[in-house]
GULO-529212 format. One record per atom (N, C-alpha, C): x, y, z; atom name; residue number from 1. Coordinates in steps of 0.02 Angstrom, whole numbers. Layout:
N
+--------+--------+--------+-------+-----+
!   east !  north !     up ! atomo ! num !
+--------+--------+--------+-------+-----+
!      X !      Y !      Z !    CA ! NUM !
...
+--------+--------+--------+-------+-----+
***
This chain:
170
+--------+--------+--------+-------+-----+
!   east !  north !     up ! atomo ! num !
+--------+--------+--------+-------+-----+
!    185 !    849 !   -673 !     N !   1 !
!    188 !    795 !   -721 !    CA !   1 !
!    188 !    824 !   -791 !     C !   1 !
!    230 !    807 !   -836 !     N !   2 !
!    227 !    814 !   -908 !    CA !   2 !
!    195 !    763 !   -939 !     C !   2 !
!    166 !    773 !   -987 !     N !   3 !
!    145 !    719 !  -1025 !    CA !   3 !
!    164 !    721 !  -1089 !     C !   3 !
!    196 !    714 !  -1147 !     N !   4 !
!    222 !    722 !  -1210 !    CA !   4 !
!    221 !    656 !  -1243 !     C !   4 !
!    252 !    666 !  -1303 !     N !   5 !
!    272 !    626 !  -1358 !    CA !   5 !
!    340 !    591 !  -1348 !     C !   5 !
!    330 !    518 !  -1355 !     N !   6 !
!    384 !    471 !  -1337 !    CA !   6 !
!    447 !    505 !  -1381 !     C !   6 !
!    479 !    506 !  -1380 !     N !   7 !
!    566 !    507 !  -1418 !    CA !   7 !
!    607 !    445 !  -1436 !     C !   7 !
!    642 !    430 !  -1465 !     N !   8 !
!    693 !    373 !  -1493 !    CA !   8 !
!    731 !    361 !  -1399 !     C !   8 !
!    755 !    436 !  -1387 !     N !   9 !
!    799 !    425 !  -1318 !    CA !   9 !
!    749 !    384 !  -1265 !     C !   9 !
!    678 !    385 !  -1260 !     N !  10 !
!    665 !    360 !  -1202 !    CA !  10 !
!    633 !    282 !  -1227 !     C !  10 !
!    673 !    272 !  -1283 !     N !  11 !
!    641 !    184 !  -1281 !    CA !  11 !
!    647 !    130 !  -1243 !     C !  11 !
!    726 !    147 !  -1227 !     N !  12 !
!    743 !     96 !  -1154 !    CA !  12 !
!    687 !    120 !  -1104 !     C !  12 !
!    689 !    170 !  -1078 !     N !  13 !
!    646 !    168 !  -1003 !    CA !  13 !
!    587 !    147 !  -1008 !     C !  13 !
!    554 !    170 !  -1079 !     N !  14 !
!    498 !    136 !  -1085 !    CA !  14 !
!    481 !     59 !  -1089 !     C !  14 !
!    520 !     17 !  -1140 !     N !  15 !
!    540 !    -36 !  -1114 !    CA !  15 !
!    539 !    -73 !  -1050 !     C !  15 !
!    593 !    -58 !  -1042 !     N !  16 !
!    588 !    -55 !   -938 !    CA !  16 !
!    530 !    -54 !   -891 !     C !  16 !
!    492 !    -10 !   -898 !     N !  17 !
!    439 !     24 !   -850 !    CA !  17 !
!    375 !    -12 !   -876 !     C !  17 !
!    363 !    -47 !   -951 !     N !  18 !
!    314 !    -77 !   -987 !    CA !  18 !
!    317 !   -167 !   -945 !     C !  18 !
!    370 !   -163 !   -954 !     N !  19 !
!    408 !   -227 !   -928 !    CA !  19 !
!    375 !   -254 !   -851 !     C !  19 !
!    393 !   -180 !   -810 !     N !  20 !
!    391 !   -184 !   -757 !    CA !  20 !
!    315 !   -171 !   -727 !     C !  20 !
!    279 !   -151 !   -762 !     N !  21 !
!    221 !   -141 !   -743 !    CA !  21 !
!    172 !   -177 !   -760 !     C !  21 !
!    183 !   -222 !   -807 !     N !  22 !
!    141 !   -287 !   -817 !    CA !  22 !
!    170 !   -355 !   -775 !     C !  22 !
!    229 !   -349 !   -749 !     N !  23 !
!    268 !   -422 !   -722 !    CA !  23 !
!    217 !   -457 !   -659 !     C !  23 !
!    185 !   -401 !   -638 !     N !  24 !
!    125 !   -422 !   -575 !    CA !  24 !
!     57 !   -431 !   -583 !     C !  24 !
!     32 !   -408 !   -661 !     N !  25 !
!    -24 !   -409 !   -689 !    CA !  25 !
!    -45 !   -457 !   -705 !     C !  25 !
!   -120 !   -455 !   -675 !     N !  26 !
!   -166 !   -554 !   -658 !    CA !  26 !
!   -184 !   -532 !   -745 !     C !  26 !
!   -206 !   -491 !   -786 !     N !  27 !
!   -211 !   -522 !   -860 !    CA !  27 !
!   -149 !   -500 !   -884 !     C !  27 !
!    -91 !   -541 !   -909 !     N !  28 !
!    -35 !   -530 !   -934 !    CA !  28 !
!      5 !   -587 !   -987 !     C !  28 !
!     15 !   -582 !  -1041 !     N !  29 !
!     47 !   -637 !  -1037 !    CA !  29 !
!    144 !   -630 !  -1035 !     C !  29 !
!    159 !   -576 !  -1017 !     N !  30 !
!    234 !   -547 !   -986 !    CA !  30 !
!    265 !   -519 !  -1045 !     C !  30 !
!    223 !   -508 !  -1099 !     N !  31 !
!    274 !   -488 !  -1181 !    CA !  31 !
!    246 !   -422 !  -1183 !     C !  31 !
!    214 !   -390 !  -1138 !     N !  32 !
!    190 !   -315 !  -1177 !    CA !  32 !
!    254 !   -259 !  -1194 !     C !  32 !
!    311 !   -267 !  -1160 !     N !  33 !
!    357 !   -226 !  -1174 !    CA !  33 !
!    375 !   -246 !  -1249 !     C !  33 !
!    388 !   -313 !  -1266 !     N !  34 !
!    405 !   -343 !  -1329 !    CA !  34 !
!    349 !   -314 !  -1378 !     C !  34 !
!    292 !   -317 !  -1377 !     N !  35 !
!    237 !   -303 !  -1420 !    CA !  35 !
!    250 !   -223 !  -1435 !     C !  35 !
!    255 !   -182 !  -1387 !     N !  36 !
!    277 !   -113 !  -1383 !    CA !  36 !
!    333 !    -84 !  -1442 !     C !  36 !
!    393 !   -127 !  -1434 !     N !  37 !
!    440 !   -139 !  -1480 !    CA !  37 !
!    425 !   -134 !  -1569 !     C !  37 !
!    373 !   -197 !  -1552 !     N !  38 !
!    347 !   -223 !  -1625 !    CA !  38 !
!    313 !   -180 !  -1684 !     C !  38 !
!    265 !   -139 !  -1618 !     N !  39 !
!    214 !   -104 !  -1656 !    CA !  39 !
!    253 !    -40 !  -1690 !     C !  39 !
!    328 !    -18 !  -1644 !     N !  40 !
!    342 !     29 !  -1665 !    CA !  40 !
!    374 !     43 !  -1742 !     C !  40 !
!    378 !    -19 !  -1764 !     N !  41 !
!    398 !    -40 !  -1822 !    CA !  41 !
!    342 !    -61 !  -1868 !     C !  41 !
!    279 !    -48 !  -1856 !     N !  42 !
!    228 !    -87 !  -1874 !    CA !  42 !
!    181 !    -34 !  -1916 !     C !  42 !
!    148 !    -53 !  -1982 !     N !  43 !
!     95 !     25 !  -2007 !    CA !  43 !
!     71 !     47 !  -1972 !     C !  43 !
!     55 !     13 !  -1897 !     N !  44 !
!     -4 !     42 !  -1880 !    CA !  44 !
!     -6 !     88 !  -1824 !     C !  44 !
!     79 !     99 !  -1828 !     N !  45 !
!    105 !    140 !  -1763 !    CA !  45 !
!     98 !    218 !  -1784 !     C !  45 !
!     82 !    262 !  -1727 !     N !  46 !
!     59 !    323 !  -1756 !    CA !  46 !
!    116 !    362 !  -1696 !     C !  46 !
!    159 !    379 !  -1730 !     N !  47 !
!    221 !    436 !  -1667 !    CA !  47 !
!    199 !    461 !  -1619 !     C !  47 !
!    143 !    519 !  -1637 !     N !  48 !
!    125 !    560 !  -1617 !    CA !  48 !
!     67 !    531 !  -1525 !     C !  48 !
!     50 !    485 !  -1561 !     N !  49 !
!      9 !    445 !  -1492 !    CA !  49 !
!     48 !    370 !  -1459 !     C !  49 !
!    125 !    388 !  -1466 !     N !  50 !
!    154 !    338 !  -1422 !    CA !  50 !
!    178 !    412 !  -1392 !     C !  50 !
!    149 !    401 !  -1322 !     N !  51 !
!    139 !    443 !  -1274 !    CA !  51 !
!    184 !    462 !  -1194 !     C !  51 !
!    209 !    458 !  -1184 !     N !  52 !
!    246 !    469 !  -1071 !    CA !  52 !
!    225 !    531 !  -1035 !     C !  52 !
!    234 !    488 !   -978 !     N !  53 !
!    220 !    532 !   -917 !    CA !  53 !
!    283 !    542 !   -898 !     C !  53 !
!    297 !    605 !   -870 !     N !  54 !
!    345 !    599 !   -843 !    CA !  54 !
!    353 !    654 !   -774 !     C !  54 !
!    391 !    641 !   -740 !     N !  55 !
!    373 !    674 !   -650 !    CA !  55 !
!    456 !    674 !   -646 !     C !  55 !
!    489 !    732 !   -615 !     N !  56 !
!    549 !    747 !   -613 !    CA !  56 !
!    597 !    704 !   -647 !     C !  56 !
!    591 !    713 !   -718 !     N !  57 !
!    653 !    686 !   -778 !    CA !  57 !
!    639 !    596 !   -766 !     C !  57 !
!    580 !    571 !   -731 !     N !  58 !
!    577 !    493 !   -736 !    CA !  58 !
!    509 !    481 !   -762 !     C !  58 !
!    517 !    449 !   -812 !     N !  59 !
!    451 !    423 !   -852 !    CA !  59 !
!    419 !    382 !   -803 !     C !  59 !
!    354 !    395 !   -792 !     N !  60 !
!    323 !    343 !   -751 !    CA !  60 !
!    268 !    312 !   -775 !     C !  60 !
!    250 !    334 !   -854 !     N !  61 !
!    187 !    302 !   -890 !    CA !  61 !
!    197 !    303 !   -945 !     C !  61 !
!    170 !    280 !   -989 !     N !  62 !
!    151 !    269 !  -1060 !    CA !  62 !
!    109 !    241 !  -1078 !     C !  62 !
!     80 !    255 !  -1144 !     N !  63 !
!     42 !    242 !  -1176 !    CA !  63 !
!     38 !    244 !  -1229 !     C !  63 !
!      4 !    191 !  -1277 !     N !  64 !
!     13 !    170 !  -1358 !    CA !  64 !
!    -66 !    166 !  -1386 !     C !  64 !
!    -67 !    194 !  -1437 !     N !  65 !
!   -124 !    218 !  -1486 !    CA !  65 !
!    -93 !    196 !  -1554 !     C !  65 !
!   -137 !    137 !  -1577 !     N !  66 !
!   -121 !    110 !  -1656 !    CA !  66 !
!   -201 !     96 !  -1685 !     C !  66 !
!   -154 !    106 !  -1759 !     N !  67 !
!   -206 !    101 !  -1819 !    CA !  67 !
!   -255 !     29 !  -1802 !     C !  67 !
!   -330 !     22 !  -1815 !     N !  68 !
!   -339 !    -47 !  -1803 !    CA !  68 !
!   -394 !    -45 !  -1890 !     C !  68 !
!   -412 !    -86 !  -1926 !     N !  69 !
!   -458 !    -90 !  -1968 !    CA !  69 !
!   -511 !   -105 !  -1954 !     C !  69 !
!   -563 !    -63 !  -1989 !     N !  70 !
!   -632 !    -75 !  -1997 !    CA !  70 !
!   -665 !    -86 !  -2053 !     C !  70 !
!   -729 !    -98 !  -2081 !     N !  71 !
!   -762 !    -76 !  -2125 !    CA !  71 !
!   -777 !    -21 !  -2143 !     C !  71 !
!   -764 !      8 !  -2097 !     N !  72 !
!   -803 !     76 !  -2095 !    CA !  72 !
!   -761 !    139 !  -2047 !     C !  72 !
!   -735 !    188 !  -2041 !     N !  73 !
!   -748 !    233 !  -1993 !    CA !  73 !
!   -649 !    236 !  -1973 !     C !  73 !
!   -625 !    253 !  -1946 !     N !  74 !
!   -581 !    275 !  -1906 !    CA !  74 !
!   -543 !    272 !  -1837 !     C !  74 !
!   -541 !    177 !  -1829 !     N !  75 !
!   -518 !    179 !  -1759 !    CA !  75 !
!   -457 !    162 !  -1737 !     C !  75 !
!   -444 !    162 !  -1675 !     N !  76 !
!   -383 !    157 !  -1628 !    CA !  76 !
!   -381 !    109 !  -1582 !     C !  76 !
!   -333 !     61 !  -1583 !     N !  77 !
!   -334 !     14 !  -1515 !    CA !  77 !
!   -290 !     39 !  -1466 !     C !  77 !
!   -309 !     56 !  -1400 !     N !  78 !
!   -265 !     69 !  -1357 !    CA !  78 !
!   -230 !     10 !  -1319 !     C !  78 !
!   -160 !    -11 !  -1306 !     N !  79 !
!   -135 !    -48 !  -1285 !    CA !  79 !
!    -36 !    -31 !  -1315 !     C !  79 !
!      1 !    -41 !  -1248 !     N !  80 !
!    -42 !    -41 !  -1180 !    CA !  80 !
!    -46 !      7 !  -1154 !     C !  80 !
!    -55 !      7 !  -1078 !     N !  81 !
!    -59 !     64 !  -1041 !    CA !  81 !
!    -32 !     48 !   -969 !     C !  81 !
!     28 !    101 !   -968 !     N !  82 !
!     82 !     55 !   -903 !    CA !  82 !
!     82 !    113 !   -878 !     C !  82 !
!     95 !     99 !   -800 !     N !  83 !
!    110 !    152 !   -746 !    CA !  83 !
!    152 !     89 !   -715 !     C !  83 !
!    236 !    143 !   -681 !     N !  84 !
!    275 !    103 !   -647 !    CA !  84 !
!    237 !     89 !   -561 !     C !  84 !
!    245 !     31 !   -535 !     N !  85 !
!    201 !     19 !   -486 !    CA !  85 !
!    204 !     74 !   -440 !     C !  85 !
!    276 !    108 !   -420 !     N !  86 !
!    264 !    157 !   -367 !    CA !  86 !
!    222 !    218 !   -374 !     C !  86 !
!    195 !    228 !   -458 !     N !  87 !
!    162 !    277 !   -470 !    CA !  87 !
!     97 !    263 !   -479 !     C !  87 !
!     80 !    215 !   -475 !     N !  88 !
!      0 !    192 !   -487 !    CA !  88 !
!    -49 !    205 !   -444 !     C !  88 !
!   -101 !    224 !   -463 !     N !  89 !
!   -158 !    259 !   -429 !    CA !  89 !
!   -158 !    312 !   -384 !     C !  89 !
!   -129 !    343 !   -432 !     N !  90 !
!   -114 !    444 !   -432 !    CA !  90 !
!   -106 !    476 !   -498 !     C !  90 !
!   -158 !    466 !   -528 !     N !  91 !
!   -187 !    481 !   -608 !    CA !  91 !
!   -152 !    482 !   -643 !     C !  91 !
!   -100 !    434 !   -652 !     N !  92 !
!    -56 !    457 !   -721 !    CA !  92 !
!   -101 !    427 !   -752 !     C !  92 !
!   -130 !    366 !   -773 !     N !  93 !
!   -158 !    322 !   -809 !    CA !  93 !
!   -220 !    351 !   -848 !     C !  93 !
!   -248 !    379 !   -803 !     N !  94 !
!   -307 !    431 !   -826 !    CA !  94 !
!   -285 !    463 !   -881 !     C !  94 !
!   -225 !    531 !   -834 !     N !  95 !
!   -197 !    567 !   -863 !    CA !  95 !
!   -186 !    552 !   -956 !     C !  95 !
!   -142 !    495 !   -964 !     N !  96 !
!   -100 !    458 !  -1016 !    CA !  96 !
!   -180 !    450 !  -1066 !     C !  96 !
!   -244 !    429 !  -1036 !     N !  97 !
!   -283 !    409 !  -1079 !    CA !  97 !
!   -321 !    480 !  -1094 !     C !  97 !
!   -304 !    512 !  -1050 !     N !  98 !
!   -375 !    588 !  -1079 !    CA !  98 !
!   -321 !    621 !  -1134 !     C !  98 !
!   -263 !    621 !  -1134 !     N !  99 !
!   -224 !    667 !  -1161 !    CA !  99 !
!   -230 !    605 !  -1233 !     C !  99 !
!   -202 !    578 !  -1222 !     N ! 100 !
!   -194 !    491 !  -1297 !    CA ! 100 !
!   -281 !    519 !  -1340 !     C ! 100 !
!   -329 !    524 !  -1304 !     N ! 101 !
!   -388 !    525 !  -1326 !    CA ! 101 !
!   -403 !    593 !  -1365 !     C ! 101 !
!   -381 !    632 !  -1321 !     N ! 102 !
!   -408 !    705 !  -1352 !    CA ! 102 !
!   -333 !    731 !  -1406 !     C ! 102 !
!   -265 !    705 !  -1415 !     N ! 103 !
!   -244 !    702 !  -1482 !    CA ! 103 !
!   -269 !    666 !  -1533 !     C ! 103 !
!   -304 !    599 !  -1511 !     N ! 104 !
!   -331 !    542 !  -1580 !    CA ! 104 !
!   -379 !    594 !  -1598 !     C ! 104 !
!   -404 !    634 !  -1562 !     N ! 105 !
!   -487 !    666 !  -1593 !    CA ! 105 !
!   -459 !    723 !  -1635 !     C ! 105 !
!   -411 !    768 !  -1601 !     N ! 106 !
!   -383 !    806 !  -1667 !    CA ! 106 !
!   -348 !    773 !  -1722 !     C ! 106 !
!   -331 !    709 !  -1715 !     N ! 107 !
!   -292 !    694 !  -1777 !    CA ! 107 !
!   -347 !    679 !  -1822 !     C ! 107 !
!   -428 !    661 !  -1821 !     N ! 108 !
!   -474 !    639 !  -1850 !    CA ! 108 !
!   -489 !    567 !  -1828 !     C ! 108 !
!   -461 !    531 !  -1760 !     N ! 109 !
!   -495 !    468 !  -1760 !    CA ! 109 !
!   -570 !    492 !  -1735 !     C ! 109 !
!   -589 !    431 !  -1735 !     N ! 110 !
!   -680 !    410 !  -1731 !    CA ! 110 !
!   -695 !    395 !  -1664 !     C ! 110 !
!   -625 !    352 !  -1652 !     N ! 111 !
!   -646 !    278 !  -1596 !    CA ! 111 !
!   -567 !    269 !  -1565 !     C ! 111 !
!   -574 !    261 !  -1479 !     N ! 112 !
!   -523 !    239 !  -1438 !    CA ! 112 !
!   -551 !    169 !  -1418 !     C ! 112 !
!   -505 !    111 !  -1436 !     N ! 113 !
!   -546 !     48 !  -1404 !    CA ! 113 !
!   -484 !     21 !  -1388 !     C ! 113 !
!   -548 !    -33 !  -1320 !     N ! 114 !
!   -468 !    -58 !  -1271 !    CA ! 114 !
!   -509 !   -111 !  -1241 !     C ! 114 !
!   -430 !   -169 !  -1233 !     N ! 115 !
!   -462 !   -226 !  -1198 !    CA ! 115 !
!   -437 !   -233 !  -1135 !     C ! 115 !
!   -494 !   -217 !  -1074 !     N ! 116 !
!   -455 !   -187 !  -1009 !    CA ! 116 !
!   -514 !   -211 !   -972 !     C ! 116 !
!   -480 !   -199 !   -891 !     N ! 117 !
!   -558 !   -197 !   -833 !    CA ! 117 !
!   -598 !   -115 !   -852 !     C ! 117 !
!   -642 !   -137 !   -849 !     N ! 118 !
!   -705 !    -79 !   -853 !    CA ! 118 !
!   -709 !    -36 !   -793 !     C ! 118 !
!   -679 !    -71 !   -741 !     N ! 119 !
!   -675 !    -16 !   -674 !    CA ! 119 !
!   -636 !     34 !   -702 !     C ! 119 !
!   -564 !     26 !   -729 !     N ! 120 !
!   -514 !     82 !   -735 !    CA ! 120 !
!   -511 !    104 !   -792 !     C ! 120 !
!   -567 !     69 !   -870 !     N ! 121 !
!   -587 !    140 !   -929 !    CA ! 121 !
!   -652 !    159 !   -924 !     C ! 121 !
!   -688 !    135 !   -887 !     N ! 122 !
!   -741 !    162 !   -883 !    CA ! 122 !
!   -779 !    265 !   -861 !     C ! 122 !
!   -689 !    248 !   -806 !     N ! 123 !
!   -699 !    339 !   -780 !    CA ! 123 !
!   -682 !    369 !   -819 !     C ! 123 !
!   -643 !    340 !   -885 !     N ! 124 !
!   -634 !    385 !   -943 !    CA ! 124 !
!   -695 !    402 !   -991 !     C ! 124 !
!   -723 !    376 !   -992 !     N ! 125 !
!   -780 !    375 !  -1045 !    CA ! 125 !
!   -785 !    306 !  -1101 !     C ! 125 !
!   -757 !    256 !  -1079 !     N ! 126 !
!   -751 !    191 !  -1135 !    CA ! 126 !
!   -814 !    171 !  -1099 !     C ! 126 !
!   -865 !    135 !  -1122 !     N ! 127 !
!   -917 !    104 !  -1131 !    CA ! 127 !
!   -919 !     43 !  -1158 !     C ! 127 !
!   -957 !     -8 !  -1148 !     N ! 128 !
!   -952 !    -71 !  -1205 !    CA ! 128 !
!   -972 !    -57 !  -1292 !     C ! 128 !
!   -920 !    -82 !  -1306 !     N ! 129 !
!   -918 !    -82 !  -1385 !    CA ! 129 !
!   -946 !    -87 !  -1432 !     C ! 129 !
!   -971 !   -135 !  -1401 !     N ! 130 !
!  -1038 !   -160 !  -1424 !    CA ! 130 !
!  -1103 !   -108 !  -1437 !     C ! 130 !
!  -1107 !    -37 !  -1420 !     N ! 131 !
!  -1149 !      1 !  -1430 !    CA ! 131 !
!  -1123 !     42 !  -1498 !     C ! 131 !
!  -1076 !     38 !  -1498 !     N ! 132 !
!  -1058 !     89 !  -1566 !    CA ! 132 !
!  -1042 !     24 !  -1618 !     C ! 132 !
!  -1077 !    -37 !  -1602 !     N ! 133 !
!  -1052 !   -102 !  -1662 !    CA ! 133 !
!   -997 !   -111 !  -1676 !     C ! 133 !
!   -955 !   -101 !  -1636 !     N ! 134 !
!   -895 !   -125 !  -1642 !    CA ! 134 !
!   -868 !   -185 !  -1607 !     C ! 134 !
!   -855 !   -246 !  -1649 !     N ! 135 !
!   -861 !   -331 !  -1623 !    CA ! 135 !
!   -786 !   -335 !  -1619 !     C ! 135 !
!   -760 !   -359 !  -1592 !     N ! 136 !
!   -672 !   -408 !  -1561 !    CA ! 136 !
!   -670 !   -465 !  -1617 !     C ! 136 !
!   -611 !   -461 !  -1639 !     N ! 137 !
!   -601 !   -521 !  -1672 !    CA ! 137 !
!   -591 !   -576 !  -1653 !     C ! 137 !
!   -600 !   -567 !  -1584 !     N ! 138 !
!   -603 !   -635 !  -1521 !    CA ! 138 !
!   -647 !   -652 !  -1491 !     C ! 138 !
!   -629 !   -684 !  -1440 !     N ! 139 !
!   -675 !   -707 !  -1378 !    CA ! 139 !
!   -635 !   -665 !  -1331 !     C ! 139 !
!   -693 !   -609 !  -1293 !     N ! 140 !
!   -660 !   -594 !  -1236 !    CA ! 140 !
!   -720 !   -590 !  -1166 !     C ! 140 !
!   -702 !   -587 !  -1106 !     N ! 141 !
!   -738 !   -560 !  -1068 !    CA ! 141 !
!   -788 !   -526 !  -1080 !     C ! 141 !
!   -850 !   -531 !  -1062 !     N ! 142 !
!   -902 !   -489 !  -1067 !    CA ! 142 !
!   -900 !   -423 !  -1026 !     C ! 142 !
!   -895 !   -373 !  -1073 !     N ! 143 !
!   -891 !   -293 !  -1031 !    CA ! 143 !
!   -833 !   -286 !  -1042 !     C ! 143 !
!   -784 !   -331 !  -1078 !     N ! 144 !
!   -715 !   -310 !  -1067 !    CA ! 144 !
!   -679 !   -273 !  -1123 !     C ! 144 !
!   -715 !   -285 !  -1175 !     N ! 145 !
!   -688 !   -243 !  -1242 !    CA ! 145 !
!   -742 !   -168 !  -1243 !     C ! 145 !
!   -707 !   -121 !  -1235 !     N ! 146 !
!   -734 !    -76 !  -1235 !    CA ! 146 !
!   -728 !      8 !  -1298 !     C ! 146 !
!   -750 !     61 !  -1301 !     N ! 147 !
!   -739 !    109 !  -1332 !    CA ! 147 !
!   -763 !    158 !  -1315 !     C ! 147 !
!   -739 !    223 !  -1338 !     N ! 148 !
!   -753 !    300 !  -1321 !    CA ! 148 !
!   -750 !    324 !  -1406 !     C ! 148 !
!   -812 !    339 !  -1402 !     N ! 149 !
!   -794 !    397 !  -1460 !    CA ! 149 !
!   -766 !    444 !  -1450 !     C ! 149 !
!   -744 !    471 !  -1493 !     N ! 150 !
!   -683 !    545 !  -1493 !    CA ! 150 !
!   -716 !    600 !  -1519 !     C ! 150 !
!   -762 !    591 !  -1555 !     N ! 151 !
!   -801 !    638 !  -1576 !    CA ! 151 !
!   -882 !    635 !  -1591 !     C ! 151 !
!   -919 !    689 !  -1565 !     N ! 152 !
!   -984 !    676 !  -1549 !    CA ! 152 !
!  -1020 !    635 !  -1597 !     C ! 152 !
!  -1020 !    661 !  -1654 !     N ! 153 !
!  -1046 !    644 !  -1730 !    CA ! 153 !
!  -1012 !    578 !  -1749 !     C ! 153 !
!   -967 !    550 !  -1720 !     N ! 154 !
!   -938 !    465 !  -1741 !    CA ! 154 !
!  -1003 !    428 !  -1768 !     C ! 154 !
!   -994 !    393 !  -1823 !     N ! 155 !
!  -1040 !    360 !  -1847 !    CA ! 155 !
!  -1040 !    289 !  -1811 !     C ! 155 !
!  -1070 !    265 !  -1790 !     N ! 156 !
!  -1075 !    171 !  -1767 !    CA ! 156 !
!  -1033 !    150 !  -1793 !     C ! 156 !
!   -969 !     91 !  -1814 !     N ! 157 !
!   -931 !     55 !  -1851 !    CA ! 157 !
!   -976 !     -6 !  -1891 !     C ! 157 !
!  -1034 !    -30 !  -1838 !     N ! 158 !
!  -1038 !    -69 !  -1849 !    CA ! 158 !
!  -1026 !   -136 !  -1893 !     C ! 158 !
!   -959 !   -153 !  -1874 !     N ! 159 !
!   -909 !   -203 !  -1894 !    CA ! 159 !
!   -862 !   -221 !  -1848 !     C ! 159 !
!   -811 !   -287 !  -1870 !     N ! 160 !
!   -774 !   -322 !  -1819 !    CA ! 160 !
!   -718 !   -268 !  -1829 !     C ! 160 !
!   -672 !   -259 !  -1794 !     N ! 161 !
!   -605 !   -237 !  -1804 !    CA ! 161 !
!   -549 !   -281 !  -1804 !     C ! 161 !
!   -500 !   -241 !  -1855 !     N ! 162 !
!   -443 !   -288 !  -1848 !    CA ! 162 !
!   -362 !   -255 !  -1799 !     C ! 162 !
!   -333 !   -275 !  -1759 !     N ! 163 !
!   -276 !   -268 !  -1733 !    CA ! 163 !
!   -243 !   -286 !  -1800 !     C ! 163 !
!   -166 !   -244 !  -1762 !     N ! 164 !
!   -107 !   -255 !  -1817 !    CA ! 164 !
!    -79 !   -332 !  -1792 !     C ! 164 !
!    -38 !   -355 !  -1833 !     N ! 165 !
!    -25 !   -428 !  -1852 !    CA ! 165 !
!     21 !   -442 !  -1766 !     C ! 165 !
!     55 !   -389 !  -1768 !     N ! 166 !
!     94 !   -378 !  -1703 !    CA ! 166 !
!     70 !   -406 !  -1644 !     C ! 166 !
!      5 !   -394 !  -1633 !     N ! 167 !
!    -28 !   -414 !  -1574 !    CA ! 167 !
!    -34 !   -488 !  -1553 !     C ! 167 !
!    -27 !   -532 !  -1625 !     N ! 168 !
!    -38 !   -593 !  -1627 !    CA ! 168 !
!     25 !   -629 !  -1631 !     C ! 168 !
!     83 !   -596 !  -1648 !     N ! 169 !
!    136 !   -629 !  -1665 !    CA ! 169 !
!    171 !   -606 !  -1605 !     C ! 169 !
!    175 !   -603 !  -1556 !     N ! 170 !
!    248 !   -582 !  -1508 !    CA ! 170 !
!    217 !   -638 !  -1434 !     C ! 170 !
+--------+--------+--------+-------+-----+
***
C-alpha cells in the first residue's frame, strides 16, 4: 500500500470512491463526495493532508484534514474518511489516519478532531473532546465528537470550534 498526497489527476477516483463509500453509511447524508469538492476550493483546505491509499495503481482510501477555528491553539477537522467497501477492514483507514495525523503534527497542528463512531477513532488515539475543551458547534452524540492531540505539550483549546462554511452549505 502507498499512502501519499492527493494530485489534481486523482480527483475523479476520489470522487468516485468518496461517493461510493458513504452510499451504505447509516450516518450519511449522501453529499460527502460533494463536500470533498467544496473544501478543495475552500481556505481551509491544506494540499498536503488531502491524502490516498493506494494498492496496485487503485486508490482505495482517502482522507481530508482542514483548517477549523478556535480561540486559541491550532486545530484540524478530519472529514471525511472513505475506504472503497471491498477494502474495508484491512487497515487502510487506520493507515490514512496515523499517516493524516503524524503530517498535521509536523506541519505544527495541535489537534486532529472528528465526528465519527468512537469504536473506529478511538484505536487511533481520538478521545472525547471534551477533555482537551474542545466544544462542537452543535448538537452531537455523546462520545461522538472526538480528538487526538498531535503533540504532547498541546495546550487545552478550551473553546468551541468552528468548521469551514463548506460543511454547512453542500
Amino acid at each position: 500500500m502507498i499512502i501519499r498526497e492527493e494530485e489534481p489527476k486523482d480527483y475523479d477516483a476520489v470522487y468516485s470512491l468518496v461517493k461510493t463509500a458513504f452510499e451504505s453509511a447509516e450516518h450519511s447524508d449522501g453529499n460527502e463526495h460533494k463536500l470533498v469538492s467544496a473544501l478543495r476550493h475552500s481556505k481551509s483546505f491544506i494540499p498536503e493532508l488531502s491524502i490516498v491509499a493506494e494498492i496496485d495503481g487503485i486508490i482505495t482510501g482517502y482522507i481530508l484534514f482542514t483548517r477549523v477555528k478556535s480561540d486559541c491553539g491550532n486545530a484540524l477537522a478530519l472529514a471525511p474518511l472513505a475506504v472503497l467497501p471491498a477494502y474495508q477492514r484491512q487497515g487502510i483507514g487506520k493507515a490514512l489516519i496515523n499517516y493524516g495525523n503524524k503530517k498535521a503534527a509536523e506541519m505544527g497542528f495541535d489537534y486532529s478532531i472528528v465526528l465519527g463512531n468512537p469504536a473506529v477513532y478511538s484505536g487511533c488515539g481520538f478521545v472525547n473532546a471534551g477533555i482537551y475543551g474542545i466544544k462542537p458547534p452543535f448538537d452531537v452524540p455523546e462520545g461522538c465528537f472526538m480528538a487526538v492531540a498531535l503533540k504532547k505539550n498541546a495546550i487545552p483549546l478550551n473553546s468551541m470550534i468552528e468548521y469551514a462554511k463548506e460543511f454547512f452549505e453542500i
